[in-house]
C-alpha positions as CSV (number, residue, x, y, z in Angstrom):
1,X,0.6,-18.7,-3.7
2,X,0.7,-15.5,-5.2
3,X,-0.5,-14.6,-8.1
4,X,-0.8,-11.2,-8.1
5,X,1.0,-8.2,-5.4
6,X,-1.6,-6.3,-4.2
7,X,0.6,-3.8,-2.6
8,X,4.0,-2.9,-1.5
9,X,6.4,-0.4,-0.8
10,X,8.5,1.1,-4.1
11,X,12.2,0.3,-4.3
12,X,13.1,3.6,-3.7
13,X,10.7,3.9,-0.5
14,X,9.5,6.7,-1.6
15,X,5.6,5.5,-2.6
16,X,2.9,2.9,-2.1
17,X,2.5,0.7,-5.1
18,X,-1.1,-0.9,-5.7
19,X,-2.7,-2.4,-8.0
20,X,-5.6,-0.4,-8.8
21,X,-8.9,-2.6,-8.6
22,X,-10.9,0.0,-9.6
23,X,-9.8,-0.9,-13.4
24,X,-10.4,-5.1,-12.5
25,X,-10.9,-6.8,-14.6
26,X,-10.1,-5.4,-18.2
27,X,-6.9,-3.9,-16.7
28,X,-4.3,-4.6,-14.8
29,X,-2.4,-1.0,-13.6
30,X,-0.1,-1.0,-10.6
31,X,-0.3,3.1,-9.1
32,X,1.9,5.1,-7.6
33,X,0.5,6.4,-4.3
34,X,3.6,9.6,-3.6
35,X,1.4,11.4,-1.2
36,X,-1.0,11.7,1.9
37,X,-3.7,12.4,-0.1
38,X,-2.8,9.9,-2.6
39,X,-3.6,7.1,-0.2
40,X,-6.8,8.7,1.2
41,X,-8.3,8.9,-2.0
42,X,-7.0,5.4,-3.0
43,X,-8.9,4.0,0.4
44,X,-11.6,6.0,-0.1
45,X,-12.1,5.0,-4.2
46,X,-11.6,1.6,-3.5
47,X,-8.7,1.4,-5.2
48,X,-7.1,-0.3,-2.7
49,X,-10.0,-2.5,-0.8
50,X,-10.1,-5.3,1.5
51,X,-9.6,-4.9,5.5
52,X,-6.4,-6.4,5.5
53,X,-5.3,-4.5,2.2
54,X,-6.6,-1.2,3.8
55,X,-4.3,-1.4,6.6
56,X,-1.2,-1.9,5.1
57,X,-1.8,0.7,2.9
58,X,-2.5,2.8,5.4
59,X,0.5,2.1,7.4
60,X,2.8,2.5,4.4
61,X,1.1,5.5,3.6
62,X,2.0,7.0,6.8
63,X,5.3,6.3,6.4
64,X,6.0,7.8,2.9
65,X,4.2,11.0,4.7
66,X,6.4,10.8,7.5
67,X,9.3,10.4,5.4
68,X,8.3,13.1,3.3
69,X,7.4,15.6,6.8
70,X,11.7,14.8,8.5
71,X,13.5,17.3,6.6
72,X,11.1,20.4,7.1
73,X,10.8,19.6,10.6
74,X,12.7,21.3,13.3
75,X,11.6,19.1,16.3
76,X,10.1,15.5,17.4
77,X,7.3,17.8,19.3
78,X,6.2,19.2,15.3
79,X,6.8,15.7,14.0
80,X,4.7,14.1,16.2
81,X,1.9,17.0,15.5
82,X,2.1,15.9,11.7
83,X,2.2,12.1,12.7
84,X,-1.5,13.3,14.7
85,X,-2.8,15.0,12.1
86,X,-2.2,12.6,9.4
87,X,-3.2,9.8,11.5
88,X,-6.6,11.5,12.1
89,X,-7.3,12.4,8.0
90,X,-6.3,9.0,7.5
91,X,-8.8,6.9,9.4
92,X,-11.7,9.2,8.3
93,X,-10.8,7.2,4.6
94,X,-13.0,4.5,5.5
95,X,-14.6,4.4,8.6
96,X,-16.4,1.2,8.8
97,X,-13.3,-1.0,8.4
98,X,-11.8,-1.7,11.9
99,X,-8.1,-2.5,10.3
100,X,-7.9,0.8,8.9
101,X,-7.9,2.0,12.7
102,X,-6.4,-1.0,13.5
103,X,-2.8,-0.4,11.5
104,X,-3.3,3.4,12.1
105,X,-2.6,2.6,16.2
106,X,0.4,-0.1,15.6
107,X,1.9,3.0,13.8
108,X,0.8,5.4,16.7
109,X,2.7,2.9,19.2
110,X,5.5,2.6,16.9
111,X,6.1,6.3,17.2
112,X,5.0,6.0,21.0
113,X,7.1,3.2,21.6
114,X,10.1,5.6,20.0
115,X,9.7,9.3,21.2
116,X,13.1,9.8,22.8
117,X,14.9,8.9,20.2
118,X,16.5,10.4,16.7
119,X,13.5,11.3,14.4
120,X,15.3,9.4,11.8
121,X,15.8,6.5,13.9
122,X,11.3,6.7,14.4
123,X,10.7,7.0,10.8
124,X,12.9,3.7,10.5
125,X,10.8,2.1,13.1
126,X,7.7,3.2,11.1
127,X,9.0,1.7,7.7
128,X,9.5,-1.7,10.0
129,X,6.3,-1.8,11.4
130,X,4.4,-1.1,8.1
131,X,7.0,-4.0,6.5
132,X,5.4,-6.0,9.6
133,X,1.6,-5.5,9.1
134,X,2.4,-7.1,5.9
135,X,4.3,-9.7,6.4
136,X,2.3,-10.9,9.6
137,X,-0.8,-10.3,7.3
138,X,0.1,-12.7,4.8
139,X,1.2,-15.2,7.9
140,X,-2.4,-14.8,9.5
141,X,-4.6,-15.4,6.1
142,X,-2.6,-18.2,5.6
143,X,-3.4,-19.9,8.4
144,X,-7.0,-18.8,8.5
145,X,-7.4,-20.5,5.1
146,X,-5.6,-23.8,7.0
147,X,-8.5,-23.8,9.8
148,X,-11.1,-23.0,6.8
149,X,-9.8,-26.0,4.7
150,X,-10.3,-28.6,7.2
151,X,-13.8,-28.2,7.2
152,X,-13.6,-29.0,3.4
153,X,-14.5,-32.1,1.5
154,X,-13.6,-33.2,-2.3
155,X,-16.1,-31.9,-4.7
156,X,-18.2,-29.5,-2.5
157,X,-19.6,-26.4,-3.6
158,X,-18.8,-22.9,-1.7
159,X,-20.8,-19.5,-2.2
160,X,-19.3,-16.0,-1.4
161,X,-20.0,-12.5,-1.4
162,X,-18.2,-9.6,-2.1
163,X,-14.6,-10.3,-2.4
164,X,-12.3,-11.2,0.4
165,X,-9.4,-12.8,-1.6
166,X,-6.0,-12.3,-2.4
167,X,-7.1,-9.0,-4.0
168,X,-8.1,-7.9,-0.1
169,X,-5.5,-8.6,1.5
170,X,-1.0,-9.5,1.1
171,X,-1.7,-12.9,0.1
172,X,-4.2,-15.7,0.7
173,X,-7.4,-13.4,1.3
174,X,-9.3,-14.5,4.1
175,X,-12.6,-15.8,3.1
176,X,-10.8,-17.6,-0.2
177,X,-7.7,-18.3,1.7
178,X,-9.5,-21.7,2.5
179,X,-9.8,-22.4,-0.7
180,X,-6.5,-21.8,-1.8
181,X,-5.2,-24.2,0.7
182,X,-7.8,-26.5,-0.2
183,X,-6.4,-26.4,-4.1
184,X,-2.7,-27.0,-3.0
185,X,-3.8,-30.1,-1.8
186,X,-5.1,-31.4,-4.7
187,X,-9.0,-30.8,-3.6
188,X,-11.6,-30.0,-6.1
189,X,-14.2,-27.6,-5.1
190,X,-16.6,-25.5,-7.2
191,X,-17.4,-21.6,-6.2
192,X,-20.4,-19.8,-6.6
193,X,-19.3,-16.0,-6.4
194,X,-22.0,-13.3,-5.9
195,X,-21.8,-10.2,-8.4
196,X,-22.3,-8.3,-5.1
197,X,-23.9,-5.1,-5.6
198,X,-23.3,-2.0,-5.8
199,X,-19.8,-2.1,-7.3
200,X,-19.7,-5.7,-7.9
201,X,-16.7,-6.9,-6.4
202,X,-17.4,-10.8,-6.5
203,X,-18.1,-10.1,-10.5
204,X,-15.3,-8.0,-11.3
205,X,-12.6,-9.3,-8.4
206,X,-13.5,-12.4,-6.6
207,X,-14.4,-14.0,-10.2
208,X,-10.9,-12.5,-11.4
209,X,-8.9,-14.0,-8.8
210,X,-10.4,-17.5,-8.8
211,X,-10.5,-17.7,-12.4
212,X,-6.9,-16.4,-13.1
213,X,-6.1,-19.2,-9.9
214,X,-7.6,-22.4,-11.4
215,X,-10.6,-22.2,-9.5
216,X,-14.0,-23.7,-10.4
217,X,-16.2,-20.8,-10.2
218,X,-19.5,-19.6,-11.2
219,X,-20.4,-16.3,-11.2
220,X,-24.2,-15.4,-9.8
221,X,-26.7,-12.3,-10.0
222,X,-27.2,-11.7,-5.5
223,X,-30.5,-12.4,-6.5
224,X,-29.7,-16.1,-7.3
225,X,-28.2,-17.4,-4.2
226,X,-31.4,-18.9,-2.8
227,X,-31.6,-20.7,-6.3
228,X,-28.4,-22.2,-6.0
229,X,-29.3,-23.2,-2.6
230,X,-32.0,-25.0,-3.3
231,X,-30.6,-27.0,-5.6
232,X,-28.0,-28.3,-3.3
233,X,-25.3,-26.7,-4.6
234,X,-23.7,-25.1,-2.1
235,X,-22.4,-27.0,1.4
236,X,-20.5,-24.1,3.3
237,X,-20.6,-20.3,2.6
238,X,-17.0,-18.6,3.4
239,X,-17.1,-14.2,3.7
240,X,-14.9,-11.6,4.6
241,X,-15.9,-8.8,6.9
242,X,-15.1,-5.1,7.8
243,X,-15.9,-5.3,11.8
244,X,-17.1,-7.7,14.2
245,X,-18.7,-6.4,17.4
246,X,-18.0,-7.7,20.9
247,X,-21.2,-9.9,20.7
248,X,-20.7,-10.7,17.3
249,X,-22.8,-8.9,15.3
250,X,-20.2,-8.7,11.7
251,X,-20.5,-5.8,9.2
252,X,-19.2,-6.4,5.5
253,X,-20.2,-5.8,2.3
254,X,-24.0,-5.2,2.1
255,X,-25.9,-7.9,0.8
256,X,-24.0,-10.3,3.6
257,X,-26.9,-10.5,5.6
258,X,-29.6,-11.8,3.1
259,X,-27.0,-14.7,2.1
260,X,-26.8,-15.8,6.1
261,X,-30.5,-15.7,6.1
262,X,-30.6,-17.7,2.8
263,X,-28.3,-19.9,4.8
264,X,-30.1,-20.6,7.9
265,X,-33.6,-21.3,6.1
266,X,-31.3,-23.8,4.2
267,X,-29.5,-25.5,7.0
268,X,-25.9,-24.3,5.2
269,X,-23.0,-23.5,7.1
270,X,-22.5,-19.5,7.6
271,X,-18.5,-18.7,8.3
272,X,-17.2,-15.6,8.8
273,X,-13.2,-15.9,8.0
274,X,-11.2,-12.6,9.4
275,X,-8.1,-11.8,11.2
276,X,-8.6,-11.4,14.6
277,X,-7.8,-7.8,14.3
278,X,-10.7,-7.5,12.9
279,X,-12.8,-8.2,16.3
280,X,-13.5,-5.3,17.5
281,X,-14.0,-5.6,21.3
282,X,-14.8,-1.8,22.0
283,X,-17.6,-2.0,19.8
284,X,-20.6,-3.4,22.0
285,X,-22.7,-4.7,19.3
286,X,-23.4,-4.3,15.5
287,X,-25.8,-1.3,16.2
288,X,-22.9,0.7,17.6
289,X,-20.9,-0.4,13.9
290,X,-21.0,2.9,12.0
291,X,-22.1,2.3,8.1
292,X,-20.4,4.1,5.4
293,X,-23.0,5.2,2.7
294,X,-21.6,6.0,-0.3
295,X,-22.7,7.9,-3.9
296,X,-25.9,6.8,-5.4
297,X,-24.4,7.4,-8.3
298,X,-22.4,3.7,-8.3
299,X,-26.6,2.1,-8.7
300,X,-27.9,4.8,-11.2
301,X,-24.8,5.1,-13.5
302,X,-21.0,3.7,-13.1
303,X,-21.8,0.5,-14.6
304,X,-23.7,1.7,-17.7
305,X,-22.9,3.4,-20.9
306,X,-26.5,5.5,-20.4
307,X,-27.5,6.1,-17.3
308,X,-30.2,3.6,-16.0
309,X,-32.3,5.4,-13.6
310,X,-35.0,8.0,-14.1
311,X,-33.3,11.4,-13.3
312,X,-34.3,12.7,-9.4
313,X,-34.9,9.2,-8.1
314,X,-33.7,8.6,-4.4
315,X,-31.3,6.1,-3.8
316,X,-29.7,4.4,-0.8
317,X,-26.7,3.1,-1.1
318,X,-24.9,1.7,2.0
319,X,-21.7,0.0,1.8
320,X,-22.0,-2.5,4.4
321,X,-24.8,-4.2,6.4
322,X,-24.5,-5.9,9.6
323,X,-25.0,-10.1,9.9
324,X,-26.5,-10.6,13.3
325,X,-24.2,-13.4,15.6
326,X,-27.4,-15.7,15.8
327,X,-26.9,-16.3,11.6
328,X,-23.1,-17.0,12.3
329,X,-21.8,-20.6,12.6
330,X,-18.5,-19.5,13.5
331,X,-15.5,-17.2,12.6
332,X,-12.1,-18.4,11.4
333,X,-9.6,-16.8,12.3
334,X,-5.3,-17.4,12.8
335,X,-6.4,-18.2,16.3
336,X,-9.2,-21.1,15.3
337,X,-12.6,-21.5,14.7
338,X,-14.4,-19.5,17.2
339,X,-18.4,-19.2,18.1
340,X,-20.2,-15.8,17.9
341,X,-20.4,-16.1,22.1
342,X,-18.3,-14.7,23.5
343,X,-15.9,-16.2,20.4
344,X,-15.2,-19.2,22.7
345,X,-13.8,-22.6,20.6
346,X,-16.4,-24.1,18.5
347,X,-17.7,-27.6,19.3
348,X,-17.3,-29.1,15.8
């Protein structure tokens, strides 16, 4: 499966190669990321999005820096101090995404890992690992989507939010990864895909992905879900997330938590599908989960030809909002399907 390549390292190795979802769906532009900025701004804009997808970006971003730092050099001691630096203007991309952080340390014990030898010999190692994050990436989401599927039956209907696809990720996507499965086995679902305020990633992405896959899907206003609920049209919800505290407490794309509240008046099945990376045991509970809050500007403007809004009006825009564990029937992951306690094996 593999429709599209979100990312990748250049034949040359000398950039990050993305496919730029900012300009999803009326274009499809693959971009050149040649420097250290280049990749911060490309995690910051969103042009590259998706936990899984911000990781290896990040990790092959650091590497093209690295690459780029070796020949002015004179020492590991001032490679290592670029390597720090970097590292640090990096992760301060997107701070609410734990895989960002995540990929930023397997690099950081790549080069610890490393230290007494050749500096040529530790960039090497950090091209492998950043190949790696990939690779196992697609491995893990693939699997997740095998423990997803099995709690799928012929001709039921899903709902999602946000987008946490093949778009988010290597391949597979976590919270469609199920369904993928599901369709290579001949099963016919139907997906209800949430526009997902404020940038609309389930309109412009999630709806772009499934429909370019085969998929039945429906695209929804956020404002619609309990509708469709109520009708009976929906039997499982599948979403993505950013970060899941040690309690369970799961932050991802705002407007998460009204769907899981939707879902527990309704009796629907609330799973959270994500990489086990992406538990985040240092992080007590979602309270501790910093929010990113980003321009007004993307409710009052980007998606109009006139701005909408009366000029001067406040806005709040966060990102992400947290799901408390006690709306969370469980979280898929490469290791299972684990409970919100303690994330011991559900009981099925």
């Amino acid at each position: 499966m593999k429709p599209f390549e979100t990312i990748r390292l250049d034949d040359e190795n000398s950039a990050v190669v993305i496919l730029d979802q900012t300009l999803l769906p009326g274009r499809t532009q693959y971009v050149n990321l040649k420097t250290l900025a280049d990749s911060w701004n490309a995690i910051y804009k969103l042009q590259v999005r998706g936990a899984p997808a911000i990781g290896i970006a990040a990790a092959m971003g650091m590497y093209i820096y690295m690459k780029e730092v070796l020949p002015r050099v004179e020492n590991c001691n001032a490679f290592f101090a670029e390597f720090n630096k970097a590292k640090a203007y990096l992760s301060s991309a997107r701070p609410t995404a734990v895989n960002l952080n995540w990929a930023l340390e397997k690099m950081a014990d790549t080069v610890e890992a490393n230290k007494s030898k050749p500096m040529t010999e530790i960039l090497l190692a950090l091209k492998h690992t950043a190949e790696a994050i990939k690779t196992e990436d697609t491995k893990v989401c693939k699997t997740i989507g095998e423990y997803g599927a099995t709690l799928l039956k012929p001709n039921m209907g899903i709902l999602t939010h946000c987008n946490a696809g093949a778009l988010a990720a290597s391949e597979y996507g976590t919270a469609l990864a199920p369904i993928y499965v599901a369709q290579a086995q001949g099963m016919p679902l139907s997906v209800f895909a949430d526009e997902t305020r404020p940038v609309l990633q389930g309109a412009r992405l999630t709806a772009f992905e499934l429909q370019s896959a085969g998929v039945d899907v429906t695209l929804i206003c956020d404002n619609m879900a309990a509708v469709v609920m109520a009708k009976g049209w929906v039997d499982v919800i599948f979403v993505g997330c950013d970060r899941v505290a040690a309690n369970g407490d799961t932050a991802n794309k705002i407007g998460t938590f009204s769907v899981a509240v939707l879902a527990k008046n309704f009796g629907i099945p609330f799973y959270v599908c994500a990489p086990f990376s992406t538990i985040d045991l240092a992080t007590a509970t979602g309270a501790d989960i910093i929010i990113e809050e980003r321009d007004g500007k993307e409710i009052t403007d980007l998606w109009y030809s006139e701005r909408l809004a009366p000029e001067g009006v406040k806005t709040f825009n966060p990102s992400f909002d947290v799901t408390p564990a006690e709306y969370i029937t469980g979280f898929i992951t490469e290791k299972g399907i684990l409970r919100p306690e303690g994330f011991r094996p559900a009981i099925s």
